[in-house]
Backbone as CSV, one residue per row, in Angstrom:
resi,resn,N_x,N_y,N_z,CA_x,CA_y,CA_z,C_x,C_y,C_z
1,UNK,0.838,-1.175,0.000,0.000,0.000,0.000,0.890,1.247,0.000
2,UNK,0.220,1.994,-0.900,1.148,3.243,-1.093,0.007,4.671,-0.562
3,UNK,0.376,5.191,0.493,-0.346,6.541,0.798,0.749,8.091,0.657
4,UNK,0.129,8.946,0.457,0.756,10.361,0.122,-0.328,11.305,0.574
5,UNK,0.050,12.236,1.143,-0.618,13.638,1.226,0.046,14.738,0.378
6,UNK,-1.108,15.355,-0.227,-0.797,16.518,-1.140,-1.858,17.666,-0.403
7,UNK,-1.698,18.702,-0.309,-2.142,20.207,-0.333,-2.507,20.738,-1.528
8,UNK,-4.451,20.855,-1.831,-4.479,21.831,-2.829,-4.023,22.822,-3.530
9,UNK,-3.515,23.526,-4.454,-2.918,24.974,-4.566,-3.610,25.072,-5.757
10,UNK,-4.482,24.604,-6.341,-5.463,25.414,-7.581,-6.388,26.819,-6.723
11,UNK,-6.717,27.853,-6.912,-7.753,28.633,-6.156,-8.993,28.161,-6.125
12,UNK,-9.226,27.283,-7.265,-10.770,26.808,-7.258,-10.986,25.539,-6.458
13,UNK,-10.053,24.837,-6.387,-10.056,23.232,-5.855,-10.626,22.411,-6.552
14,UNK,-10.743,21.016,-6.497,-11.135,20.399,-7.550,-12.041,20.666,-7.463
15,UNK,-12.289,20.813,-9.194,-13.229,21.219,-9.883,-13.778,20.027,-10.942
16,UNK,-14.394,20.016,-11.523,-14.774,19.365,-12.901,-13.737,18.559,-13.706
17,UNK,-13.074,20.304,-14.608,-12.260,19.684,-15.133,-10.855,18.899,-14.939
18,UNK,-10.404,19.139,-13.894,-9.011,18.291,-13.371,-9.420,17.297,-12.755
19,UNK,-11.251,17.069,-12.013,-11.415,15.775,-11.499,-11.773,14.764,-12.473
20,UNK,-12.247,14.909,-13.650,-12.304,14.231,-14.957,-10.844,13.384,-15.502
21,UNK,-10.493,14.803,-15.317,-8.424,14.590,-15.950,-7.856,13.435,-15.108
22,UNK,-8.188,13.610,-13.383,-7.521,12.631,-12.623,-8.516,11.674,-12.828
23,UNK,-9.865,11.141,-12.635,-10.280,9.892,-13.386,-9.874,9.067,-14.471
24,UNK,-9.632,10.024,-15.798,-9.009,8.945,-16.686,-7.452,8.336,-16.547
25,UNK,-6.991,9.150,-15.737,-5.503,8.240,-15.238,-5.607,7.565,-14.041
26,UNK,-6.703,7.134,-13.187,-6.763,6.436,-12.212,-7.372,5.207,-12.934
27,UNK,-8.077,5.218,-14.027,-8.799,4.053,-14.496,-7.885,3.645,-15.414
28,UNK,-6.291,4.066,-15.714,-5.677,3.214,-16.090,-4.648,2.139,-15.291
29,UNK,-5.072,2.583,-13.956,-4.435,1.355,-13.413,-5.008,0.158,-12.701
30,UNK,-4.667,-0.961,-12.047,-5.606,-1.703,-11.469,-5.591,-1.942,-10.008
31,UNK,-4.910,-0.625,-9.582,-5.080,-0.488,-8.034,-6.298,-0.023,-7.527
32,UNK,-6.744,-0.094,-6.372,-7.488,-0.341,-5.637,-6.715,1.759,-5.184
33,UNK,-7.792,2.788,-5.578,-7.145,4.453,-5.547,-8.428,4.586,-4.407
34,UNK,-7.576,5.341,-3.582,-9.589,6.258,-2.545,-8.276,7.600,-2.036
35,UNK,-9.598,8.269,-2.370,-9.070,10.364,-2.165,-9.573,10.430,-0.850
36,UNK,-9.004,11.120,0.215,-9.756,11.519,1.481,-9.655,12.787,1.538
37,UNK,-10.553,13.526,2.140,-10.256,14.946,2.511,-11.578,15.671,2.988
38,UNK,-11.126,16.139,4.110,-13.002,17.295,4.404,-13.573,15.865,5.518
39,UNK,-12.827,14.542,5.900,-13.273,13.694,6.804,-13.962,13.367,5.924
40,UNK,-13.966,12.799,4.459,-14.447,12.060,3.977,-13.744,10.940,3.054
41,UNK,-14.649,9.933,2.686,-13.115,9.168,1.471,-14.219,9.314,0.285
42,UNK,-13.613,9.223,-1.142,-14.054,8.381,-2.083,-13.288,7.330,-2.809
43,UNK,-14.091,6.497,-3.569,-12.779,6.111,-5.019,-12.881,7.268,-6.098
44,UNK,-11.121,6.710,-5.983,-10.282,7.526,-7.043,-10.433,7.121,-8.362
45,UNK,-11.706,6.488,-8.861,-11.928,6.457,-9.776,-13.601,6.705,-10.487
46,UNK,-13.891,7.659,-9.784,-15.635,8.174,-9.463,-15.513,9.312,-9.850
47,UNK,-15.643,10.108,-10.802,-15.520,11.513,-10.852,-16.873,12.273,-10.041
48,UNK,-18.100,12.108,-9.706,-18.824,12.638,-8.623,-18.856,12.083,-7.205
49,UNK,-17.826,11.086,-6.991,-17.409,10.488,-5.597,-16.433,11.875,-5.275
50,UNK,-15.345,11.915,-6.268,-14.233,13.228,-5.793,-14.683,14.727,-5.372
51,UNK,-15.321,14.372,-6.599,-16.361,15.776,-6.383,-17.141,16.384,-4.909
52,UNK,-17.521,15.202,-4.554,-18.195,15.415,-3.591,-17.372,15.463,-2.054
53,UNK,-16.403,15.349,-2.200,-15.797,15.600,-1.522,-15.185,17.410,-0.675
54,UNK,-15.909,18.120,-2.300,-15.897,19.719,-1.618,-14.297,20.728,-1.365
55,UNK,-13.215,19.803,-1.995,-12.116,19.733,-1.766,-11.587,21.554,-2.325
56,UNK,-11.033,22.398,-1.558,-10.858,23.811,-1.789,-9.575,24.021,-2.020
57,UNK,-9.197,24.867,-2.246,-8.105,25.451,-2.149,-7.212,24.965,-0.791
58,UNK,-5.763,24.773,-0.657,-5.288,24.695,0.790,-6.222,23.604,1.443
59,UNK,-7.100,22.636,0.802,-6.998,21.376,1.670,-6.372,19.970,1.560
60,UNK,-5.813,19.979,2.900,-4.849,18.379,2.422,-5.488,17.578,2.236
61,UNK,-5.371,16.699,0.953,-5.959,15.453,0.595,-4.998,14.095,0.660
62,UNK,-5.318,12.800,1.080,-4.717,11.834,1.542,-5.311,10.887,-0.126
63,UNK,-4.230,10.141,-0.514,-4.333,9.344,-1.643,-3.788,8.007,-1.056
64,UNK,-4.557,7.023,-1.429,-4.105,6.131,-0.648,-4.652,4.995,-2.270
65,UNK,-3.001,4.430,-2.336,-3.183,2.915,-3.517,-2.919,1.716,-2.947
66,UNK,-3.643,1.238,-3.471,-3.352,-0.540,-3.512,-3.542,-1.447,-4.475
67,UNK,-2.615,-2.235,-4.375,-2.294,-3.150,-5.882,-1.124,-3.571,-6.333
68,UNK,-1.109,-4.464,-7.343,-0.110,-4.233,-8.165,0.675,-3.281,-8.988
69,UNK,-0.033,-2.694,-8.962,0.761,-1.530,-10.015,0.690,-0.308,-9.042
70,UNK,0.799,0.179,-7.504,0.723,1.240,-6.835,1.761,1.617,-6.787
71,UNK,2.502,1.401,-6.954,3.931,1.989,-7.150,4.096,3.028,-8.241
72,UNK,3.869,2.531,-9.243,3.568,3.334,-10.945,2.324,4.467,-10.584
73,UNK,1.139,4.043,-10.025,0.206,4.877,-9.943,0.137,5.993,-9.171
74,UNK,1.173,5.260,-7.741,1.310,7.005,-6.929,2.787,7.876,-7.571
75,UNK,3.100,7.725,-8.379,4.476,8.442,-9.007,3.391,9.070,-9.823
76,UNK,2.279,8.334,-11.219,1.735,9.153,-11.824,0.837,10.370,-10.995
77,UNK,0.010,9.698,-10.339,-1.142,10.699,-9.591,-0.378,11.504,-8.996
78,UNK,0.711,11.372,-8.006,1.313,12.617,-7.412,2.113,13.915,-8.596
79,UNK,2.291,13.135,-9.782,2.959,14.235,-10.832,1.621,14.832,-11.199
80,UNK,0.407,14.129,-11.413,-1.027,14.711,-12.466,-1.252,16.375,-10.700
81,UNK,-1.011,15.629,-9.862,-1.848,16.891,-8.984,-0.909,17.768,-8.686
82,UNK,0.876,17.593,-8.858,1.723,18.758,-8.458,1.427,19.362,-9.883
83,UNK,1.191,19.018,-11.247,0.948,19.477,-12.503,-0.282,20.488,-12.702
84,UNK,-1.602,20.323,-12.100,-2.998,20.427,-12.250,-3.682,20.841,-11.070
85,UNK,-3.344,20.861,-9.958,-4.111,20.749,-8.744,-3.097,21.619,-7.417
């Protein structure tokens, strides 16, 4: 199991379009992805699970993988949100 915390720095927080963006690269792997933040979890592969999460500006979000391939997936996801998010 691979976990990471990242800190928002978009002003809007996830939004739409970057929670779309991070869906289609979570559904290319076959780990087992869940986003926490705001005391809530979703899967990281739900684009209105993330959403709903309410996630703002300046809030830490916890990414947590599991699988075979979590290794590959938290190197990608942590580059897609220092890139986008």
């Amino acid at each position: 199991m691979k976990t990471f915390t990242y800190t928002i720095t978009d002003p809007i927080g996830i939004h739409a379009r970057p929670a779309g963006k991070l869906v289609a690269l979570t559904k290319t792997f076959s780990s087992k992805i869940t986003i926490s933040g705001n005391d809530k979890t979703a899967d990281g592969k739900r684009m209105i699970a993330i959403m709903s999460l309410g996630i703002k500006q300046g809030t830490p979000i916890t990414i947590t993988i599991e699988g075979d391939d979590e290794s590959a997936a938290a190197k990608a996801i942590e580059d897609f949100l220092k890139e986008n998010l």
